[in-house]
C-alpha positions as CSV (number, residue, x, y, z in Angstrom):
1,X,159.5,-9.5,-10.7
2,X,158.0,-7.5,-13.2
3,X,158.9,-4.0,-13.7
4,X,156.9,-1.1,-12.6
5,X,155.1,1.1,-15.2
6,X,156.0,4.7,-15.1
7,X,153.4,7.3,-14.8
8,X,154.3,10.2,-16.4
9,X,156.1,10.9,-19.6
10,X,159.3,11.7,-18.0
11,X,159.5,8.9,-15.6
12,X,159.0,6.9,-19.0
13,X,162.2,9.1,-20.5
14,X,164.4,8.3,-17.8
15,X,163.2,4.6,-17.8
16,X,163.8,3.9,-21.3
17,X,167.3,5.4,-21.3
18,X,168.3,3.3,-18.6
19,X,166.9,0.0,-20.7
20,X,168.8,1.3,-23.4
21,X,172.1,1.4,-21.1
22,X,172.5,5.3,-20.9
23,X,174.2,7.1,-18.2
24,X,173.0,10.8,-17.6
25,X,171.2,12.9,-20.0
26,X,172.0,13.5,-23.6
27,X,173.3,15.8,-25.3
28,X,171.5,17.9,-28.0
29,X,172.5,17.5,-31.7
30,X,175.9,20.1,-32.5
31,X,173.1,21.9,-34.9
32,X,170.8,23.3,-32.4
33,X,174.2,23.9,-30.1
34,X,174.8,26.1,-33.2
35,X,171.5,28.0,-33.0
36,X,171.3,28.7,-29.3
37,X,172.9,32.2,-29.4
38,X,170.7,33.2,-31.7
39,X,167.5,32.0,-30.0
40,X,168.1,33.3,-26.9
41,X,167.7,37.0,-28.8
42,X,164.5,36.0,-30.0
43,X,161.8,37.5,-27.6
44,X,159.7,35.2,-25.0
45,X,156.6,33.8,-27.1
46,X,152.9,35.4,-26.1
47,X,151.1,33.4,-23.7
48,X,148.0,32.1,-25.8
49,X,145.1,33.9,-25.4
50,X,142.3,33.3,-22.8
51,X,138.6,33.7,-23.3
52,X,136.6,34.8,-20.6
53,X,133.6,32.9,-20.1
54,X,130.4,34.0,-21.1
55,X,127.9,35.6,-18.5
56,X,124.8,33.2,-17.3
57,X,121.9,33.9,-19.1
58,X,118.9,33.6,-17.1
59,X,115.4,33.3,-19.8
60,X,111.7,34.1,-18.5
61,X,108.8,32.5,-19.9
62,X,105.3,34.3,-21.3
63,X,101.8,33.5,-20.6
64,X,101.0,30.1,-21.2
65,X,104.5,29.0,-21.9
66,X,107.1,26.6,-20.2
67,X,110.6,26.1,-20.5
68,X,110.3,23.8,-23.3
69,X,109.0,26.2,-25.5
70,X,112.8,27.7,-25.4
71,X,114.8,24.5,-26.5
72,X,115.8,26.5,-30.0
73,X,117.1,29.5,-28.4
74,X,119.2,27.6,-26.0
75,X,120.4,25.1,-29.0
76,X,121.6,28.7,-30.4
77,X,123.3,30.1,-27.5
78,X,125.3,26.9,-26.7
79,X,126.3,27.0,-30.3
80,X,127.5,30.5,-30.6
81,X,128.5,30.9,-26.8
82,X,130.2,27.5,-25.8
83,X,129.9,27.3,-22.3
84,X,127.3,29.4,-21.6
85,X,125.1,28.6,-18.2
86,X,121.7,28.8,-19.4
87,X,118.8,28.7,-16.9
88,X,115.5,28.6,-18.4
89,X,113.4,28.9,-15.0
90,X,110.5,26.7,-15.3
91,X,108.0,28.3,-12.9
92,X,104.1,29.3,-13.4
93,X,104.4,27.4,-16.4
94,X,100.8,27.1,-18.8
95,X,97.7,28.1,-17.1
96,X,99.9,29.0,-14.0
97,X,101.0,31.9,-15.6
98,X,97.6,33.7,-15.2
99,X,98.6,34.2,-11.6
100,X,99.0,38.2,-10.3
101,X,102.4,39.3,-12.1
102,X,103.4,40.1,-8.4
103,X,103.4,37.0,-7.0
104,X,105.3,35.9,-10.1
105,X,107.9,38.6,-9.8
106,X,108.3,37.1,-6.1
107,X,108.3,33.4,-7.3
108,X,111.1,34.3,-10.1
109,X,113.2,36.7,-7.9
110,X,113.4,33.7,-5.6
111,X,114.7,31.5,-8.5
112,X,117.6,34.4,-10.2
113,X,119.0,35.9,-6.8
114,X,121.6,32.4,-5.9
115,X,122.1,33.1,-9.9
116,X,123.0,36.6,-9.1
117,X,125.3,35.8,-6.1
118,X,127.4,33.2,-7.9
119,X,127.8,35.3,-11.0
120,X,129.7,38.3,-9.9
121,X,130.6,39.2,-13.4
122,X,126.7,40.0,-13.9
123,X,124.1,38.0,-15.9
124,X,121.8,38.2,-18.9
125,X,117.9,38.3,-18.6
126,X,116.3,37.4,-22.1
127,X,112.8,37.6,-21.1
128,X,109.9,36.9,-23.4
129,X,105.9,38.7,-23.8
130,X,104.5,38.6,-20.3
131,X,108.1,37.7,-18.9
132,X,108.9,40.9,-20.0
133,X,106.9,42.8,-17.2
134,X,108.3,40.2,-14.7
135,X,111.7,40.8,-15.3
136,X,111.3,44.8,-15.3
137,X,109.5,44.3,-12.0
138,X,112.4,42.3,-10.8
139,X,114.8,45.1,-12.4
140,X,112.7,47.5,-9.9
141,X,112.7,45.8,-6.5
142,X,115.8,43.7,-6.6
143,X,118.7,46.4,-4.8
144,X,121.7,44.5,-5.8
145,X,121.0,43.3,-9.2
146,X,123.5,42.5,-11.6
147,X,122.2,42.5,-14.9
148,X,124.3,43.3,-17.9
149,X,121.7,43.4,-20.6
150,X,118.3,43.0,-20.1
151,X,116.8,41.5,-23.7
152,X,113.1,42.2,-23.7
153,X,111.3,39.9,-26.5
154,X,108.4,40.7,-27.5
155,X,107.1,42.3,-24.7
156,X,104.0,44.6,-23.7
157,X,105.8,47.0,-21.6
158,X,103.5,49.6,-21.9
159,X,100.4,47.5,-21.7
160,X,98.4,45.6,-23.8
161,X,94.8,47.0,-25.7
162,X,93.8,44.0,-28.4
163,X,91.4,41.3,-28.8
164,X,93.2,38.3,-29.1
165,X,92.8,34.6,-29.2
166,X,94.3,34.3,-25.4
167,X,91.8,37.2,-24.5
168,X,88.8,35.5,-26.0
169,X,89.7,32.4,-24.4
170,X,90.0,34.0,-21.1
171,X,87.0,36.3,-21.4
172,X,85.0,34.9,-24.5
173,X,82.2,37.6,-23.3
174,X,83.8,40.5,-23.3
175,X,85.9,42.5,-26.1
176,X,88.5,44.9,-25.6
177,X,86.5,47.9,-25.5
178,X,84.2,46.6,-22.5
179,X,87.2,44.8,-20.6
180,X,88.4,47.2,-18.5
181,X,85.0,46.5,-16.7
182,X,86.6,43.4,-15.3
183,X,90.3,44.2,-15.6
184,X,89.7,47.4,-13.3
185,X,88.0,45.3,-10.6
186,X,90.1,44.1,-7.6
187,X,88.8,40.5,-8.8
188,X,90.2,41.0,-12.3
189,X,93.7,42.2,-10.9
190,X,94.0,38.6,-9.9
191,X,94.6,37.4,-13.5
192,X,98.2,38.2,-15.0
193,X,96.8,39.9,-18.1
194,X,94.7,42.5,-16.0
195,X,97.8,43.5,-14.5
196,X,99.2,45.2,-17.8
197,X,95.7,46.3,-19.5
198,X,95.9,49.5,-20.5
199,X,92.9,50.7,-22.0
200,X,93.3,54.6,-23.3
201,X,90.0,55.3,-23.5
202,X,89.7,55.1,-19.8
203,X,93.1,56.7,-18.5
204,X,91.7,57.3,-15.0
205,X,90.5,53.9,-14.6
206,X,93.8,52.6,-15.8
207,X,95.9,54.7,-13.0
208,X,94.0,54.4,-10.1
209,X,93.3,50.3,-10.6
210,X,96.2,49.3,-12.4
211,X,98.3,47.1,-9.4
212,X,101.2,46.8,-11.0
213,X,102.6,48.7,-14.4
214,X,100.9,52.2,-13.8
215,X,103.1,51.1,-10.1
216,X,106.0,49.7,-12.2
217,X,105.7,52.7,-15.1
218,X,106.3,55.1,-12.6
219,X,102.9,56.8,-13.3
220,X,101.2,56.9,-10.1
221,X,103.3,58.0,-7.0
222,X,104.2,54.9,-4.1
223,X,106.5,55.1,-1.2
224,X,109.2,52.9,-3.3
225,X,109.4,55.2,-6.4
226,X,112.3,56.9,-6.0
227,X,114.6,52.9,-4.6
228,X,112.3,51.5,-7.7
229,X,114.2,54.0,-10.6
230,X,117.9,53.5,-8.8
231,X,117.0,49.9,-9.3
232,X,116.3,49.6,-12.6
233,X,119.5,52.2,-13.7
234,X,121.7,49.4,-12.2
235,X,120.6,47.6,-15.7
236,X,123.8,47.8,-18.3
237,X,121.6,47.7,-21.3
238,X,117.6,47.3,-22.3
239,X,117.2,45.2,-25.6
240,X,113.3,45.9,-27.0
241,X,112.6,43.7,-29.6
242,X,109.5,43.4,-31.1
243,X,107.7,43.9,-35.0
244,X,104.5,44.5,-36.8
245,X,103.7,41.0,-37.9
246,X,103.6,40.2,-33.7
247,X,100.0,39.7,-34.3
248,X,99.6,39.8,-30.4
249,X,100.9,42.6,-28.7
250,X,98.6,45.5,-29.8
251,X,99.9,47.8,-30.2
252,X,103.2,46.2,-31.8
253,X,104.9,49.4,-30.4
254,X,104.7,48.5,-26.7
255,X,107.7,46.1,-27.2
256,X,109.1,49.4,-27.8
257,X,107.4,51.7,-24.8
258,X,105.3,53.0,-27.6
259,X,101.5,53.2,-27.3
260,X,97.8,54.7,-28.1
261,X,96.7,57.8,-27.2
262,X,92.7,58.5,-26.4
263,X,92.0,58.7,-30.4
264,X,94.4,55.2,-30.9
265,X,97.5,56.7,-32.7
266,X,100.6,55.6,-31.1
267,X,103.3,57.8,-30.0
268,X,106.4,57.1,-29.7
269,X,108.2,56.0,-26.3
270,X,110.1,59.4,-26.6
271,X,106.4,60.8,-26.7
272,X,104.9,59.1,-23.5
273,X,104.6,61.0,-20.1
274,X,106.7,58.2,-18.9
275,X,109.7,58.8,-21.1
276,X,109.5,62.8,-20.7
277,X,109.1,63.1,-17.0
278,X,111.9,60.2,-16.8
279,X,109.6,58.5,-14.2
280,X,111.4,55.0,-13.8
281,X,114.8,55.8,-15.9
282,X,114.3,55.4,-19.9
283,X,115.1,59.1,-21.0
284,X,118.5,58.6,-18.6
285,X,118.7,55.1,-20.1
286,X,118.4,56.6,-23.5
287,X,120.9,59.3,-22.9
288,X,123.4,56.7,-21.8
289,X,123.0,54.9,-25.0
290,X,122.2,52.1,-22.8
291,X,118.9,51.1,-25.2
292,X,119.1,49.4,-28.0
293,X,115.4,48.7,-30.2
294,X,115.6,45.7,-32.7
295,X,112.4,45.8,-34.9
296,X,112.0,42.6,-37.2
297,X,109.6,42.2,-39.5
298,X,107.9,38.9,-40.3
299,X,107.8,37.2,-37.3
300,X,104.5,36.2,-35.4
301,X,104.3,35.9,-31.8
302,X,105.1,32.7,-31.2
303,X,108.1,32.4,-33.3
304,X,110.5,34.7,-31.3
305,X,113.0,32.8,-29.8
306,X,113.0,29.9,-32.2
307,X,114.0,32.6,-35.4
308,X,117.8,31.8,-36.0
309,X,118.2,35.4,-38.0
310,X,116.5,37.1,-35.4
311,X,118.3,35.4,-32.3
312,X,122.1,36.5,-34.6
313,X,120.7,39.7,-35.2
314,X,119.2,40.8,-31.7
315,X,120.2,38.8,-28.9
316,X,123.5,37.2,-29.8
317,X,125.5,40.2,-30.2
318,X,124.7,41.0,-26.7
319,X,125.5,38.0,-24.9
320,X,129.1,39.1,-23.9
């Protein structure tokens, strides 16, 4: 009869010394006998060190977009952050993504909260131009949140006021000095890009039709204001990221909660009525030094999450 194979290494020890006609074990060589007193002073070696794993990152689409349009930006995260979960949720993907930012906010808050759950530790929300909004809407109404950095890229967050090519192919009639005509109707709130329009020549208008960032901004008063701001303070850290050669978000300062006054000069986010009466949480978000603003010049809209410097420069360093 054949013999049996051992299965581990020292089963295969013990076998081949009883081949080899060996009784008992062996003795070490007189050398190391020598040496033992003095190794036995030498203190216990360090355990090797262990590397926590990354946090999920969880990424948001913009208008028109779809989870493909992010395969460079997770080819860069899986290089520098081995191991990373990386959830690109593919929901109102292309024309989709007109629908009312609310229902999207629902939709997507659907899709990150068993994230959430099975990520103690927290999460990362990179969240791109119109997924921006989304994500501070989710920031808002989600109670238990757990979001370590929130990266916004490219993002309108104080509205958008510019004629471009996605404008005139939604409304080829109209320019951006005439829009808020349809933008401030209860039919035009039914499009995404209504929903953030912010037209400063017509203030009023803006306030009393906007249905979701004058509600998200804080700026006019809703039973959920006060839950809205805890909310969003939950955040660890707000990444803006934005520049002027965006090309599409006018003006290239709302990535950075900057915007137009009546005459069109921008102020500053520390400037806006939002900031200074601290209506949703950036002046105590500020004074935390829980924001961080990335400006980059040289990159158009499109090209923000497929730009290696600006993904090392901006995002990386804040995947923890």
């Amino acid at each position: 009869m054949l013999p049996r194979t051992p299965s581990t290494p020292w089963e295969y020890e013990k076998s081949s010394g009883s081949m080899l006609g060996l009784r008992g074990p062996q003795l070490p060589p007189a050398g190391i006998l020598l040496l033992l007193p003095f190794l036995l002073l030498l203190p216990p070696a360090a355990p090797a060190p262990h590397r926590a794993s990354y946090k999920p990152v969880i990424v948001v689409h913009g208008l028109f977009d779809s989870s493909y349009s992010f395969r460079h930006l997770l080819e860069y995260i899986n290089e520098t952050h081995p191991g990373t979960v990386v959830t690109v949720l593919d929901l109102f993907d292309g024309r989709e993504s007109l629908r009312p930012l609310w229902e999207q906010v629902q939709g997507f808050g659907e899709a990150v909260a068993p994230i959430m759950a099975q990520a103690p530790q927290g999460v990362h929300l990179i969240c791109y131009s119109q997924g921006g909004l989304v994500c501070r809407a989710l920031l808002s109404v989600m109670d238990e949140h757990n979001v370590d950095s929130f990266i916004s890229l490219s993002s309108p967050q104080m509205g958008q006021y510019g004629d471009t090519d996605y404008l005139k192919w939604l409304f080829p009639t109209s320019m951006r000095s005439n829009l808020y005509r349809i933008c401030y109707s209860p039919w035009g709130q039914g499009f995404s890009i209504c929903n953030y329009w912010h037209d400063p020549h017509h203030d009023d208008l803006y306030l009393n039709a906007s249905s979701f960032l004058a509600l998200i901004n804080g700026e006019r008063d809703h039973p959920n204001a006060t839950a809205w701001r805890k909310n969003f303070l939950r955040v660890g850290r707000l990444v803006l990221i934005g520049g002027p050669d965006d090309g599409v978000i006018t003006p290239w300062q709302s990535s950075f909660f900057g915007f137009y006054d009546a005459n069109e000069t921008v102020l500053e986010m520390e400037e806006q009525l939002v900031y200074l009466r601290d209506s949703f949480g950036l002046k105590t978000l500020l004074a935390r030094g829980a924001i961080v603003r990335c400006p980059m010049a040289g990159i158009s809209h499109t090209a923000w999450h497929s730009n290696r410097t600006l993904y090392e420069t901006c995002i990386e360093p804040w995947l923890s």
